[in-house]
C-alpha positions in Angstrom: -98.7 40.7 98.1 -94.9 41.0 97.1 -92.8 43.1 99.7 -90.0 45.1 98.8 -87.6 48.2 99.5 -86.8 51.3 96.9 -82.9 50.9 96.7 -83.2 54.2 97.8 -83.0 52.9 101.3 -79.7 52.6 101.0 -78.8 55.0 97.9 -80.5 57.4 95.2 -78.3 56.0 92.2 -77.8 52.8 91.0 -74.8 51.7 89.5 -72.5 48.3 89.4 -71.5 49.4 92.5 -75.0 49.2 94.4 -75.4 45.0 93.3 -74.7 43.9 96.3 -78.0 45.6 98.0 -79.9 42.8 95.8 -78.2 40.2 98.3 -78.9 42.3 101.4 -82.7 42.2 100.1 -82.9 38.4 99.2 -81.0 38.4 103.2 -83.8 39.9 104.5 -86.0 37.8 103.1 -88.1 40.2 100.6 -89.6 39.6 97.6 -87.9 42.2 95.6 -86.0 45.4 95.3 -87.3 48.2 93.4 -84.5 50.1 91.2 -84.3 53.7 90.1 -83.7 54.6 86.8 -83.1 58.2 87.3 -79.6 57.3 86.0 -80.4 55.1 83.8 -77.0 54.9 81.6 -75.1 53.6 84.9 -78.0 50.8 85.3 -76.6 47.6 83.5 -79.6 45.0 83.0 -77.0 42.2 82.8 -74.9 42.3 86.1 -78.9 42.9 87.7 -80.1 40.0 86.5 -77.4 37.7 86.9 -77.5 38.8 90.7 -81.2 38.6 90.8 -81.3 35.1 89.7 -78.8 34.3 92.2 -80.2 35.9 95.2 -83.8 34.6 94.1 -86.1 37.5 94.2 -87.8 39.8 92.1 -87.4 43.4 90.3 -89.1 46.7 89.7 -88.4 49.6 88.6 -89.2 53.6 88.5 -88.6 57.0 87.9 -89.2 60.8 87.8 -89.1 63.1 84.9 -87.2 66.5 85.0 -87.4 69.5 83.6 -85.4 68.0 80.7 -87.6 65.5 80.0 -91.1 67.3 80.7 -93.5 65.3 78.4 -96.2 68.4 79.5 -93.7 71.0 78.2 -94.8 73.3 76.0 -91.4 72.8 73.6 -91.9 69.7 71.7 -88.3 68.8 72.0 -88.7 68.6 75.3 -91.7 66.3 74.9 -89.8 64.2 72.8 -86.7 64.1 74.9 -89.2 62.9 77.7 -90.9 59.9 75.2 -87.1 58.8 74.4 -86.2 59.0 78.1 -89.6 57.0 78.7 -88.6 54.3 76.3 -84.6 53.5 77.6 -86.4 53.2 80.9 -88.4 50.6 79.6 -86.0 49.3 77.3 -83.7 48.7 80.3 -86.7 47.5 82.2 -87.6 44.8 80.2 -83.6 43.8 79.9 -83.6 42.9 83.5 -86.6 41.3 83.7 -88.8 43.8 85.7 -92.8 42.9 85.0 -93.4 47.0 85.9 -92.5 50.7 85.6 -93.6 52.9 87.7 -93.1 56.7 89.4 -94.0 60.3 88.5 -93.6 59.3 85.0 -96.6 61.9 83.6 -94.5 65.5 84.0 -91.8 67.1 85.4 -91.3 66.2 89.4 -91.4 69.3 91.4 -92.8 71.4 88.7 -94.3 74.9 90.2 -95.8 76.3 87.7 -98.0 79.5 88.5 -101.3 78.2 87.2 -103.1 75.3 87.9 -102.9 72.6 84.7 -104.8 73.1 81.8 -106.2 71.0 80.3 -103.5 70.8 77.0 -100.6 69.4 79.7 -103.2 66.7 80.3 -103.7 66.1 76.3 -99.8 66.0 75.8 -98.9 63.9 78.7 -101.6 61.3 78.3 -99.9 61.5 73.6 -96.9 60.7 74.9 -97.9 57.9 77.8 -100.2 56.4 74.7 -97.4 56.2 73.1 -95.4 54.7 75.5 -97.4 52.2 76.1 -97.6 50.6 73.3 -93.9 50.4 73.5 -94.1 48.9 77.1 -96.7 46.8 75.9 -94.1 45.1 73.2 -92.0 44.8 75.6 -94.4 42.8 78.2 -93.9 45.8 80.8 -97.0 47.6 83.1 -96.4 51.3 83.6 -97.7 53.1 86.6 -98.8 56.0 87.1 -98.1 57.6 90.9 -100.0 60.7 92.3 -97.5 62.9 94.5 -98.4 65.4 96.8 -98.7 69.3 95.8 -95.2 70.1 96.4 -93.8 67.8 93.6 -96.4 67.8 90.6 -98.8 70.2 89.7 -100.8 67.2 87.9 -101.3 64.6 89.4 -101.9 64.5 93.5 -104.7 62.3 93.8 -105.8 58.4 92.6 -109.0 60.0 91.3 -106.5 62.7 88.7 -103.9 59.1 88.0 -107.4 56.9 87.2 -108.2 60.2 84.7 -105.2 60.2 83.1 -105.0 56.7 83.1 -108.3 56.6 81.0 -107.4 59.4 78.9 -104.0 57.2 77.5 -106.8 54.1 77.0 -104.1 51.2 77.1 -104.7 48.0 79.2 -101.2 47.8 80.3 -101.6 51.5 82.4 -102.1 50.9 85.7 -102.0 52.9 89.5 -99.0 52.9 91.5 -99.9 54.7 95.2 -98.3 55.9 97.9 -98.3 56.5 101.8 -96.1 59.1 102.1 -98.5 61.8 99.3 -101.6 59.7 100.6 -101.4 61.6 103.8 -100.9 65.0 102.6 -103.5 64.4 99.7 -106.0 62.1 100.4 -109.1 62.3 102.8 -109.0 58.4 103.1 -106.8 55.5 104.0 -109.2 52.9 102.6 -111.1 55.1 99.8 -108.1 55.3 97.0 -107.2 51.9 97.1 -111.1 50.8 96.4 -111.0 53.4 93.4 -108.1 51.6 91.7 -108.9 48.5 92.3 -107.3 45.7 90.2 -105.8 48.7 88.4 -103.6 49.0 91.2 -100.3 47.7 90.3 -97.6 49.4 93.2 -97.9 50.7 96.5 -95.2 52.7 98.1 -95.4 52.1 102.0 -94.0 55.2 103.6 -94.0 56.7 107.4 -95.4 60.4 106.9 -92.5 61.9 107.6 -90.3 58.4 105.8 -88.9 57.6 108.6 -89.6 53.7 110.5 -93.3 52.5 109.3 -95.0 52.1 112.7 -93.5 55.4 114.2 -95.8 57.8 112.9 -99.4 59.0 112.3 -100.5 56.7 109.0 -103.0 54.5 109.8 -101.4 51.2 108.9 -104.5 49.6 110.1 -106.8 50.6 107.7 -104.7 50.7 104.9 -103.9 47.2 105.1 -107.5 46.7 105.7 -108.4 47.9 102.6 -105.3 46.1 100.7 -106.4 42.9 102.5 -110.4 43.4 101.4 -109.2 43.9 97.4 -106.6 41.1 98.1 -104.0 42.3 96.8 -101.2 40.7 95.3 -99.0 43.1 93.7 -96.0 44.9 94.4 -95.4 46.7 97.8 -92.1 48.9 98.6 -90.7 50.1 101.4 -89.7 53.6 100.8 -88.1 55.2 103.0 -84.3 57.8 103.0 -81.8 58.0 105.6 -78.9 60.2 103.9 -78.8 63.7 102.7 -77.3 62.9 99.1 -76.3 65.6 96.3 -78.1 63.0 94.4 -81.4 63.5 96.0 -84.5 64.7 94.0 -87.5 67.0 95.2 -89.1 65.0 97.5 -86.4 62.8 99.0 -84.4 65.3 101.1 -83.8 64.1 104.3 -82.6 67.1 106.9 -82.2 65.0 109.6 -81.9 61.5 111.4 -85.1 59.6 110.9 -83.8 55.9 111.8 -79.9 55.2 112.9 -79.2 53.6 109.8 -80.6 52.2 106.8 -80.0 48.8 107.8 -82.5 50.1 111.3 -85.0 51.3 109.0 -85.4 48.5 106.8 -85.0 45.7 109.4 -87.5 47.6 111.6 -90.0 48.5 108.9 -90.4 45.4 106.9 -90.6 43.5 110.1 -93.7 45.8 111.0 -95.1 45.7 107.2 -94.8 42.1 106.9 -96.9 41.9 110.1 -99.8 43.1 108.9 -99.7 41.5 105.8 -99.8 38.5 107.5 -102.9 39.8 109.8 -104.3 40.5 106.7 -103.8 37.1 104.5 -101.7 39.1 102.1 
């Protein structure tokens, strides 16, 4: 298994101004940093790589669409606005050198719409993720897809819902990207999801329930590594966790309070506890 942190640890937009945080990674001995692309004009794929090839270690990236770039809108300018969105990330992606693509990349995060889903917003998200896959596909690049909990997408809250949609687009390069943090609200199981995905599973996001230090809360770390241990896995793992209230925060990410004293706590803290267990668990 590859361990990481979401740059997020330490900020929620990426600029030239956020390169040194690939040298703090590499410092801390990870295998990568994960880089969001929610501003994706201010990410140069350049200065990233040059600093990546320096420091040694690996990249990912992800993102969230908004209500901008809703790809299960019902205006079509909207869906298309979403697909061209889809393909800079990728685009810029592929210019660093990430393998993967991941996030909440299926609809609009923290949609509330007044109806459950129909089955249409399915149909027009998995058009436009067929489409960009074959784009990301050219581009060597994985997407995957990542179930949030009911507060931030109406469509996808579950690994059973992602593996649907996943099937629905029908590429090979479509994969599962979980996470701890909307596992606990969401699932029934620790072990269950990650069995259902599989070797579809492509990203795991390893968060405390409430984001704050992994070890200092109620997920079963246990099981869940028992589980990642049995399918032995050897993808991409991120610490995500937030420590600052930020104007640039999305649904999902505000933080209202202290959870950790710093970032720097957080991330020495938690990895030290993640990388642990992998090791308990030959990952």
């Amino acid at each position: 298994m590859k361990l990481g942190i979401h740059a997020m640890a330490w900020t929620p937009h990426w600029s030239d101004e956020s390169l040194p945080l690939i040298d703090r990674v590499a410092a801390l001995g990870l295998d990568f940093i994960e880089i969001p692309l929610m501003g994706v004009d201010d990410v140069h794929p350049r200065p990233i790589r040059a600093r990546l090839d320096g420091a040694g270690i690996d990249v990912v990236t992800s993102t969230v669409l908004s209500e901008s770039t809703d790809i299960t809108s019902r205006d079509p300018a909207i869906r298309s606005a979403g697909l061209e969105y889809l393909r800079r990330c990728v685009d810029v992606t592929a210019e660093m050198g990430a393998p993967q693509f991941s996030g909440v990349i299926y609809g609009m995060h923290g949609k509330r719409p007044r109806e459950r889903p129909k089955q249409q917003e399915w149909e027009w998200s998995a058009e436009c993720l067929a489409r960009l896959a074959e784009h990301a596909a050219a581009a060597g690049v994985t997407l995957g897809l990542e179930p949030v909990n009911r507060y931030e997408s109406p469509l996808l809250n579950t690994c059973e819902q992602a593996l649907r949609l996943a099937d629905m687009i029908g590429a090979p390069n479509v994969e599962i990207h979980l996470d701890t943090y909307h596992m606990n609200i969401e699932e029934t199981s620790w072990t269950e999801p990650v069995a259902l995905a599989g070797e579809r599973l492509c990203h795991f996001h390893l968060c405390e329930n409430d984001r704050g230090i992994p070890g200092s809360g109620l997920v079963d770390w246990e099981a869940l590594f028992g589980a990642l241990g049995e399918l032995r896995y050897d993808g991409y793992a991120a610490l995500e966790s937030f420590v600052d209230v930020s104007v640039d925060m999305v649904a999902g990410t505000y933080v209202w309070r202290d959870l950790a004293p710093s970032g720097d706590v957080l991330v020495s803290e938690g990895t030290a506890f993640l990388r642990r267990l992998a090791r308990q668990n030959s990952l």
